[in-house]
C-alpha positions as a Markdown table, in Angstrom:
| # | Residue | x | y | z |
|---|---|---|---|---|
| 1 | Unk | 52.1 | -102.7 | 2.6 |
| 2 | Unk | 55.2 | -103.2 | 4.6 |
| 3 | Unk | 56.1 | -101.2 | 8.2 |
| 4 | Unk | 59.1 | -98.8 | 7.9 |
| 5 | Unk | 62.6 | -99.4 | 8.7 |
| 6 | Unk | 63.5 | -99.0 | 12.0 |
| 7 | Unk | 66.5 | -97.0 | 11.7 |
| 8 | Unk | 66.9 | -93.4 | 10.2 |
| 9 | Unk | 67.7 | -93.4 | 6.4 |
| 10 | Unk | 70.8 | -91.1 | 6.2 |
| 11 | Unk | 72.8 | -91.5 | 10.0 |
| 12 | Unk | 71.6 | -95.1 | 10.7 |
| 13 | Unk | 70.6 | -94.5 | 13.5 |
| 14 | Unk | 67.4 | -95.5 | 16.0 |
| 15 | Unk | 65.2 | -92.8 | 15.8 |
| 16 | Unk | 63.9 | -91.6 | 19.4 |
| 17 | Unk | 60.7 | -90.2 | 17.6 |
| 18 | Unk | 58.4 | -91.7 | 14.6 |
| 19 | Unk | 60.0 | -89.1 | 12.2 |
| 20 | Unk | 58.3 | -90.7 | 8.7 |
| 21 | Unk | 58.5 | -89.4 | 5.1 |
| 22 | Unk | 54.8 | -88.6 | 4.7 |
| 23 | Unk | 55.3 | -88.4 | 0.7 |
| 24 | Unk | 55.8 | -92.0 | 0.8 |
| 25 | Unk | 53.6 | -92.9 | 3.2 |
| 26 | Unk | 51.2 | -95.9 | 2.5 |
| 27 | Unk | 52.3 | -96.1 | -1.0 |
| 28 | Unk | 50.7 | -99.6 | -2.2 |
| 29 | Unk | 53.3 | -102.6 | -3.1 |
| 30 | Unk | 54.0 | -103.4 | -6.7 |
| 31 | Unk | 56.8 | -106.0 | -6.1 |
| 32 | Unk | 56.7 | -107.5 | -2.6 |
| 33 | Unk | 58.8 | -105.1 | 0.0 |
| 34 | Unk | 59.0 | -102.1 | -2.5 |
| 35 | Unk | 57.1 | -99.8 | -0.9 |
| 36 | Unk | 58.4 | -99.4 | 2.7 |
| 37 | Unk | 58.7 | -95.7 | 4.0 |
| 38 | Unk | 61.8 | -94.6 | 5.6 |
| 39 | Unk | 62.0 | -93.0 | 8.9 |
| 40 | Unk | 64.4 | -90.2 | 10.1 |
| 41 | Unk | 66.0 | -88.6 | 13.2 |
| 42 | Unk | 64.5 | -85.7 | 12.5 |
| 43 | Unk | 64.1 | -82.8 | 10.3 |
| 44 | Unk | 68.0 | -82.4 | 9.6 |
| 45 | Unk | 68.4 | -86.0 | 8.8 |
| 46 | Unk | 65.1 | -86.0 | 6.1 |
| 47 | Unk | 66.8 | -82.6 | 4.5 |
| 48 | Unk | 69.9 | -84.0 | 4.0 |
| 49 | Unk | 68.5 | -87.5 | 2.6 |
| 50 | Unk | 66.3 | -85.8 | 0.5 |
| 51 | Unk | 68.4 | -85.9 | -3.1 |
| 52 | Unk | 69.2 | -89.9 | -2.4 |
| 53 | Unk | 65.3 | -90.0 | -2.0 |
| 54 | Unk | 63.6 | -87.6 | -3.8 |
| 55 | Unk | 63.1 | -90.1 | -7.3 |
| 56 | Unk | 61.7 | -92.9 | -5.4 |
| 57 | Unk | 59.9 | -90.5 | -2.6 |
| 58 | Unk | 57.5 | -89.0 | -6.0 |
| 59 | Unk | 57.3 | -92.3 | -7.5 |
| 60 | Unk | 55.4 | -93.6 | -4.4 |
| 61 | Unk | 54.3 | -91.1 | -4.0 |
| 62 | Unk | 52.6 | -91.4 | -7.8 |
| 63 | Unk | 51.2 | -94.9 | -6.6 |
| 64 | Unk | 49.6 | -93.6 | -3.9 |
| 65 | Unk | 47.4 | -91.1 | -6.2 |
| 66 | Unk | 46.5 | -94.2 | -8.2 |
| 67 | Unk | 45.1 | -96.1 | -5.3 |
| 68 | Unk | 43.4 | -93.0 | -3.7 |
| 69 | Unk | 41.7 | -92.6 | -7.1 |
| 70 | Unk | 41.2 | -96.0 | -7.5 |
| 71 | Unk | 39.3 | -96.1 | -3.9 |
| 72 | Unk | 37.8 | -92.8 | -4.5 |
| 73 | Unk | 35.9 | -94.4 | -8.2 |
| 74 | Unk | 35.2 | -97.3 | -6.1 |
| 75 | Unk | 32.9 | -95.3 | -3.3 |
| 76 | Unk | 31.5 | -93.7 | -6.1 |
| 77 | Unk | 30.5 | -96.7 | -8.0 |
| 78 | Unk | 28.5 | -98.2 | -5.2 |
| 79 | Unk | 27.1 | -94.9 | -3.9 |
| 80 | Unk | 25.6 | -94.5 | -7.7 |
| 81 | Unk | 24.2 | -98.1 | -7.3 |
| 82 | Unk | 22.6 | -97.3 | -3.6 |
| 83 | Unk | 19.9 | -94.9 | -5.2 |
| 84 | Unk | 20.2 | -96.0 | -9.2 |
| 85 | Unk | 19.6 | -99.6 | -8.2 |
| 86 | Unk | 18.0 | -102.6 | -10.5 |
| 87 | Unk | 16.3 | -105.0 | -10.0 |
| 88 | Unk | 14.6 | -105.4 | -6.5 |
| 89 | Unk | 15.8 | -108.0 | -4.1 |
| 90 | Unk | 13.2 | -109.4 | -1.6 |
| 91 | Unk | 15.9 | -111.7 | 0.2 |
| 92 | Unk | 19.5 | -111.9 | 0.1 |
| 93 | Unk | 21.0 | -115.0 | 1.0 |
| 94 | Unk | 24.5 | -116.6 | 1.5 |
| 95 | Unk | 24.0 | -120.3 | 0.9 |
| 96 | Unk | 27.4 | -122.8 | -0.4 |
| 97 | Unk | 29.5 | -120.4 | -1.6 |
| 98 | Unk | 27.2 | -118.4 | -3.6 |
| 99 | Unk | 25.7 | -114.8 | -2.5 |
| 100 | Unk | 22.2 | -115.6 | -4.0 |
| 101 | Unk | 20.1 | -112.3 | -4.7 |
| 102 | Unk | 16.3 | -113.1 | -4.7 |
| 103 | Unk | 14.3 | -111.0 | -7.1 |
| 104 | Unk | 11.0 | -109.4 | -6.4 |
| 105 | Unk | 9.1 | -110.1 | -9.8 |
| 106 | Unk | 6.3 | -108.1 | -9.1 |
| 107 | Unk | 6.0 | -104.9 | -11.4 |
| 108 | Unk | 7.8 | -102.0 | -10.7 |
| 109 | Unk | 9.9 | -99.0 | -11.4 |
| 110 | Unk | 12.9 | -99.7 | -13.1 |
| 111 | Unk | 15.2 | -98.1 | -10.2 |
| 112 | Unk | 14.7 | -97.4 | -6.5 |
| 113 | Unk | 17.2 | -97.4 | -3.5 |
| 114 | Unk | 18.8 | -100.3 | -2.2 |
| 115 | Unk | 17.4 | -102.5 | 0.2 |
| 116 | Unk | 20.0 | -102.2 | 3.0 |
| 117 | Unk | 17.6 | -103.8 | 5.4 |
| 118 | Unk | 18.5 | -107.0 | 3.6 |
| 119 | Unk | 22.0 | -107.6 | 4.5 |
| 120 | Unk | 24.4 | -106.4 | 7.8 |
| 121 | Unk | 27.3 | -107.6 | 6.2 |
| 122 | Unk | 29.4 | -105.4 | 4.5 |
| 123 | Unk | 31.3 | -107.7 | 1.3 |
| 124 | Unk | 27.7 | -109.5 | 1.0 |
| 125 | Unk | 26.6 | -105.6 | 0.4 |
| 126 | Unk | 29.4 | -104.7 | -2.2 |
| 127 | Unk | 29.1 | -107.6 | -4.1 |
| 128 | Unk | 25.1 | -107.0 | -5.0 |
| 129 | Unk | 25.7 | -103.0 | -5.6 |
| 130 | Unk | 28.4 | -104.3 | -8.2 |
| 131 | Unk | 27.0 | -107.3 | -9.6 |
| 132 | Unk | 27.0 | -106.8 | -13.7 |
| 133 | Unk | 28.6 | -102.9 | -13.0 |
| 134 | Unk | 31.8 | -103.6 | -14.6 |
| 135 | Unk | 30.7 | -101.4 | -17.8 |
| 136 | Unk | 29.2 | -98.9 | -16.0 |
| 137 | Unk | 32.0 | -98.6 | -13.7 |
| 138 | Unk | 34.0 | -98.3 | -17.0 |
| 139 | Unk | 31.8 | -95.3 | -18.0 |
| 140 | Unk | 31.7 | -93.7 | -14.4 |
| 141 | Unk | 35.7 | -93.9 | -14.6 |
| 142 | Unk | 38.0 | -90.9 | -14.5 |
| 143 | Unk | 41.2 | -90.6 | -15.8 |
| 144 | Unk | 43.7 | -91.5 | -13.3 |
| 145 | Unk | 46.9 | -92.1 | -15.4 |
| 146 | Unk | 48.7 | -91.5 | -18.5 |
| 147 | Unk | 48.1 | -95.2 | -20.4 |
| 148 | Unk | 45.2 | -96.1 | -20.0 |
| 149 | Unk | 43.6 | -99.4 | -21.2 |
| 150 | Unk | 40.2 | -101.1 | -21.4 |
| 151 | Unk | 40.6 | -105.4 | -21.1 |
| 152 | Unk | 38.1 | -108.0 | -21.0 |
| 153 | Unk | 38.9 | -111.1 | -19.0 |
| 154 | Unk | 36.9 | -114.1 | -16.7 |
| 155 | Unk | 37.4 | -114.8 | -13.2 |
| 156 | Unk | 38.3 | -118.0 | -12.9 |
| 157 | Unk | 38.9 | -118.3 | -9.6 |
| 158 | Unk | 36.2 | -115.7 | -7.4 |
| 159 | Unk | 36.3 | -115.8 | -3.8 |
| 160 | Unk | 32.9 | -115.1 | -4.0 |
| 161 | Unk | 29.7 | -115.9 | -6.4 |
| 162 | Unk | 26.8 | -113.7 | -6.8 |
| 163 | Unk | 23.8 | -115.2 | -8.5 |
| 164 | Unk | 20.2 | -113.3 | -8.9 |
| 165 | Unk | 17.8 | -115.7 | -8.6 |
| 166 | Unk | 15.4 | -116.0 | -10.8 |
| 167 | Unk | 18.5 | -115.3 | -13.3 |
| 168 | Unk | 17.5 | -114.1 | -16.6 |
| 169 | Unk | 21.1 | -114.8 | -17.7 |
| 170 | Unk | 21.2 | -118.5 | -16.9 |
| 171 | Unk | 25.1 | -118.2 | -18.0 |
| 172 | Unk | 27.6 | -118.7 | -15.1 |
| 173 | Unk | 29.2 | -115.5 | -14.1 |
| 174 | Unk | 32.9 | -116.5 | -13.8 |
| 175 | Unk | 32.1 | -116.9 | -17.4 |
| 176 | Unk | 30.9 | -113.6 | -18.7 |
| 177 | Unk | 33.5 | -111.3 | -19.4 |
| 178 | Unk | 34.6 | -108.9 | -16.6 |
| 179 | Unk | 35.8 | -105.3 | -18.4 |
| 180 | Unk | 38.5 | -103.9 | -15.9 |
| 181 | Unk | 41.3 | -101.1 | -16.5 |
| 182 | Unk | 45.1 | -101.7 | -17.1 |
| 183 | Unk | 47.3 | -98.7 | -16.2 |
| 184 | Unk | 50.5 | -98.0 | -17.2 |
| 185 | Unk | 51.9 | -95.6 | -14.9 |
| 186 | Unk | 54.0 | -92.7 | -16.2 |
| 187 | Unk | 58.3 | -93.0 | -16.6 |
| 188 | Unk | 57.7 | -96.6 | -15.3 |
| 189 | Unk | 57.5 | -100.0 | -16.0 |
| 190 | Unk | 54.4 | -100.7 | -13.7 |
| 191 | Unk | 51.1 | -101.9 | -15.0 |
| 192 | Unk | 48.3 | -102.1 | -12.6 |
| 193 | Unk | 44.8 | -103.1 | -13.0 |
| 194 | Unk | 42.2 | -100.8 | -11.6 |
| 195 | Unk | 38.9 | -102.9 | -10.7 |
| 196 | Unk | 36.0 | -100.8 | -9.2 |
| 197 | Unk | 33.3 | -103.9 | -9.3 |
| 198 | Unk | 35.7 | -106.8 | -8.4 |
| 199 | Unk | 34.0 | -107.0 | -4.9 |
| 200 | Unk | 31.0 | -108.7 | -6.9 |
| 201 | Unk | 34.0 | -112.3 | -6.9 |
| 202 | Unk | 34.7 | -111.5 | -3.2 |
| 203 | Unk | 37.8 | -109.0 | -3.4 |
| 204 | Unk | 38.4 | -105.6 | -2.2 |
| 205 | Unk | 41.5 | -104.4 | -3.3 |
| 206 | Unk | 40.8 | -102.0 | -6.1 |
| 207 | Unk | 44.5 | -101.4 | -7.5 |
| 208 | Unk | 46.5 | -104.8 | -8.2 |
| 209 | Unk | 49.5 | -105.3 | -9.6 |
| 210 | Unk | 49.0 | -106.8 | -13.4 |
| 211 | Unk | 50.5 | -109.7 | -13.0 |
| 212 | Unk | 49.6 | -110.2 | -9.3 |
| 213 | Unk | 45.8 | -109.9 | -10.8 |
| 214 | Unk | 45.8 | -112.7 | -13.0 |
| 215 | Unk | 47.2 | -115.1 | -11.0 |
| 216 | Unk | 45.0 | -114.2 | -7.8 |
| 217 | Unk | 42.1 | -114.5 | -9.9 |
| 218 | Unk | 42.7 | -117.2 | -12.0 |
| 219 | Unk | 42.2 | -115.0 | -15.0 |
| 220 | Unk | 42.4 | -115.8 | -18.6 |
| 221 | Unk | 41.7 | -112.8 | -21.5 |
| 222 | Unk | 38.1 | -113.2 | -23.1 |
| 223 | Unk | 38.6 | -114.3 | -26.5 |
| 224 | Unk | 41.4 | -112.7 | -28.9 |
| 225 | Unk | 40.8 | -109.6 | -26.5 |
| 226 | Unk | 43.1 | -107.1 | -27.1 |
| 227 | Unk | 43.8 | -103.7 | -24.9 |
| 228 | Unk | 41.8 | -101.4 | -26.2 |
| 229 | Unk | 42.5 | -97.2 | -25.7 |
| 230 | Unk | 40.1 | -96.1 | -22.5 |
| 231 | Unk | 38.0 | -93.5 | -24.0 |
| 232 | Unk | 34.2 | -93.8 | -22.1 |
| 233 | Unk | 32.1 | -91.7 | -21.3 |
| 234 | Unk | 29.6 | -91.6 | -18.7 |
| 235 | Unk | 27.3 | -93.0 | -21.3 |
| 236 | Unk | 29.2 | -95.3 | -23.0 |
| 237 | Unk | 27.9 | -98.6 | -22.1 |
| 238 | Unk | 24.5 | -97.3 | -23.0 |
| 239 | Unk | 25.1 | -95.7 | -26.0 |
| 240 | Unk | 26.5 | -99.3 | -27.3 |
| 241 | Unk | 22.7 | -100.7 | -25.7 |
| 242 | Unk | 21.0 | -98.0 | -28.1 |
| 243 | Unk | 22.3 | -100.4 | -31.1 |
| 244 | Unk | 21.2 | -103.7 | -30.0 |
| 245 | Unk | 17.8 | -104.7 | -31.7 |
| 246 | Unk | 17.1 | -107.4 | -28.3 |
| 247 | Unk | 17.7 | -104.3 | -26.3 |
| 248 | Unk | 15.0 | -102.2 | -28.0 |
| 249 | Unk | 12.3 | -104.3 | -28.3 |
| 250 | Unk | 10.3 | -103.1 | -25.7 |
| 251 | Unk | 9.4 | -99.3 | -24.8 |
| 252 | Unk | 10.2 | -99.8 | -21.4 |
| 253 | Unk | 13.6 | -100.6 | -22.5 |
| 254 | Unk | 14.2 | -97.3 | -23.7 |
| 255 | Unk | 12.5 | -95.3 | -21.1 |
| 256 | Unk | 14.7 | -97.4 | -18.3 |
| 257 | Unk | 17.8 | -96.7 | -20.6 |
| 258 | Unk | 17.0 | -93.4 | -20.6 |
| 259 | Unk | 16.2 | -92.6 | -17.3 |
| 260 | Unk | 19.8 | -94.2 | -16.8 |
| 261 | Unk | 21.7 | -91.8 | -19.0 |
| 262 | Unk | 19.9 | -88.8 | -17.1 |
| 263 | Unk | 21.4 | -90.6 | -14.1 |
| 264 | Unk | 24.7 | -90.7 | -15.3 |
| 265 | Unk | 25.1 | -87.2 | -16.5 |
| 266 | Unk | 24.0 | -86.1 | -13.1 |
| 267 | Unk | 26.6 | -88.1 | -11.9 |
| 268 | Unk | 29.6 | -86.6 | -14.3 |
| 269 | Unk | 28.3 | -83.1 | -13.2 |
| 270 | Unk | 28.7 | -84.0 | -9.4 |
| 271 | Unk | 32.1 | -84.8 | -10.5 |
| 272 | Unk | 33.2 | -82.4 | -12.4 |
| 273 | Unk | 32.1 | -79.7 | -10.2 |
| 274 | Unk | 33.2 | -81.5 | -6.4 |
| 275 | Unk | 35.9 | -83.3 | -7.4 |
| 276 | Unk | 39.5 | -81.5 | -7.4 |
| 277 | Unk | 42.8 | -83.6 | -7.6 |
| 278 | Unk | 44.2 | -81.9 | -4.1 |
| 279 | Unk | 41.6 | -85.0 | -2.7 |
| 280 | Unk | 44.5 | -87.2 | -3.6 |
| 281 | Unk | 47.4 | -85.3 | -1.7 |
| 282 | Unk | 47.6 | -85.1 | 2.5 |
| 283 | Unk | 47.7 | -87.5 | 4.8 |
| 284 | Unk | 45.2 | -90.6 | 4.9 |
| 285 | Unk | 43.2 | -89.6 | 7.8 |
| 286 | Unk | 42.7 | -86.3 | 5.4 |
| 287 | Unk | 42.1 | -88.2 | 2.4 |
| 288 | Unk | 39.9 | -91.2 | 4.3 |
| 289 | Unk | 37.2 | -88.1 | 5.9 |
| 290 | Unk | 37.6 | -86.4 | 2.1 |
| 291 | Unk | 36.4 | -90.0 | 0.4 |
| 292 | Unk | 33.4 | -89.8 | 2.9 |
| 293 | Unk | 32.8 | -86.4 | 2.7 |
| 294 | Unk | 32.2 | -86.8 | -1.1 |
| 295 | Unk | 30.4 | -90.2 | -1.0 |
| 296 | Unk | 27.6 | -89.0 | 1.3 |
| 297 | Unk | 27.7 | -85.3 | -1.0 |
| 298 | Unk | 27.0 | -88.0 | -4.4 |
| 299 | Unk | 24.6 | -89.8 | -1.9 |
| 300 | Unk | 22.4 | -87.1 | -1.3 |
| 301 | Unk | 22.9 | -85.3 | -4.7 |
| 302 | Unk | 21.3 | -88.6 | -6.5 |
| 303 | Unk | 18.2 | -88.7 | -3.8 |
| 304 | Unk | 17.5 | -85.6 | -5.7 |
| 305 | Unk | 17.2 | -86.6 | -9.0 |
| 306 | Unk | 15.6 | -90.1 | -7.4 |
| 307 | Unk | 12.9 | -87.6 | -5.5 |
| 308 | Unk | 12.5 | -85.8 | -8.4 |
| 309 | Unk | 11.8 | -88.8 | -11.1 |
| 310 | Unk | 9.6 | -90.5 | -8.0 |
| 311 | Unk | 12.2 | -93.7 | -7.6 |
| 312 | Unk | 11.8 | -92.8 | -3.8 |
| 313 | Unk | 9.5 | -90.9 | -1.5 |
């Protein structure tokens, strides 16, 4: 993000008043400078600017949606994990780097809430909802552009490692592919990535530009990975599971699974019935207590189905 000019967009002028273009307003940055707002003298001034600015004015304006929805998957990716949360940590520890996650090895039920008790800080708290969710963020995903595209990639360079210790997967994470989204945006030549479980390598920005991406996180493409059409479902991820003979072994396997895919359906049906587009329009203060509004809503909707299946008292 970059402040506004000072000066009025059509008379040149100093404004007297902060006189802003809220259809623009906060727009993210694609290309460094390219998304400053312009400011007016006043309601004559914006009127009579308005054909010079109208394109660029709903093409921020477009970018702005993305990131709103970008934020908005985010809060509801880690508000899932907060009740529908595996495995159980006893400790969780920030020691050289790495954001260790101690398990709790002790026999239990195969979700329960999140132990908030175990960390103040915030990062430390969205990097262990989010560790190993970048499928089921792909699954819990809305559509939030025209092209959309699924990519697997490792983080080469993570601001942050998370580790669960004892680690069933004794393979470094930073080399385990990360699934994130690559959206074209409509009538333009942007492609952003859209990561909801990056905050697991330390980062918080959910909308990146492609390019930008890459190079911040060191990234190279997994394999002979090519784009492939988005097309999940809420279910997705464990539908795949379903055909794995390791993944089946067990019968507690399945019922896990399946209390999972109750959990997700739950999930799309809090979203399909709560969630209206008109979230991504108004200003940011209305947008910022709409995002919470909704977050706590999911929060308490899943403590239902977690009362009700006993993952909580």
């Amino acid at each position: 993000m970059v402040s506004a000019p000072t000066t009025c967009a059509r008379c040149g002028t100093e404004p007297t008043k902060n006189w802003r273009c809220s259809g623009c307003l906060d727009a993210p940055e694609y290309r460094p400078g390219d998304a400053a707002g312009v400011v007016y003298c006043g309601d004559d001034c914006q009127k009579g600017h308005w054909p010079a600015h109208k394109a660029r004015c709903r093409s921020l304006g477009q970018r702005r949606k993305l990131l709103r929805a970008a934020s908005l998957l985010k809060a509801a990716l880690l508000t899932y994990r907060e009740v529908m949360f595996d495995p159980e940590l006893a400790k969780i520890e920030f020691q050289n780097g790495v954001l260790c996650l101690y398990q709790n090895l002790a026999p239990r039920s195969a979700y329960g809430l999140f132990p908030s008790h175990l960390t103040a800080n915030v990062e430390h708290r969205e990097a262990a909802l989010a560790n190993n969710q970048c499928t089921t963020a792909m699954a819990l995903l809305a559509e939030a552009a025209s092209t959309i595209q699924v990519i697997d990639l490792y983080i080469g360079k993570p601001l942050l490692r998370t580790r669960l210790i004892p680690n069933p997967n004794p393979v470094e994470s930073t080399r385990v592919p990360h699934t994130v989204v690559k959206v074209r945006r409509q009538n333009s030549d942007e492609t952003w990535i859209i990561d909801t479980a990056d905050c697991q390598y330390g980062f918080r920005d959910v909308l990146v530009p492609y390019e930008k991406y890459l190079a911040d996180r060191g990234c190279q493409l997994a394999g002979t990975t090519i784009p492939a059409p988005y097309d999940a479902s809420e279910t997705s991820d464990l539908d795949y599971f379903d055909t794995l003979p390791f993944m089946n072994t067990a019968r507690s396997q399945r019922e896990a699974r399946e209390l999972e895919r109750q959990a997700r359906q739950r999930f799309a049906t809090y979203v399909a019935t709560r969630v209206y587009r008109a979230i991504l329009n108004g200003s940011q203060n209305d947008f910022q207590a709409a995002s919470e509004g909704l977050a706590a809503g999911l929060k308490l909707y899943m403590l239902d189905f977690a009362r009700m299946k006993s993952l909580c008292t």
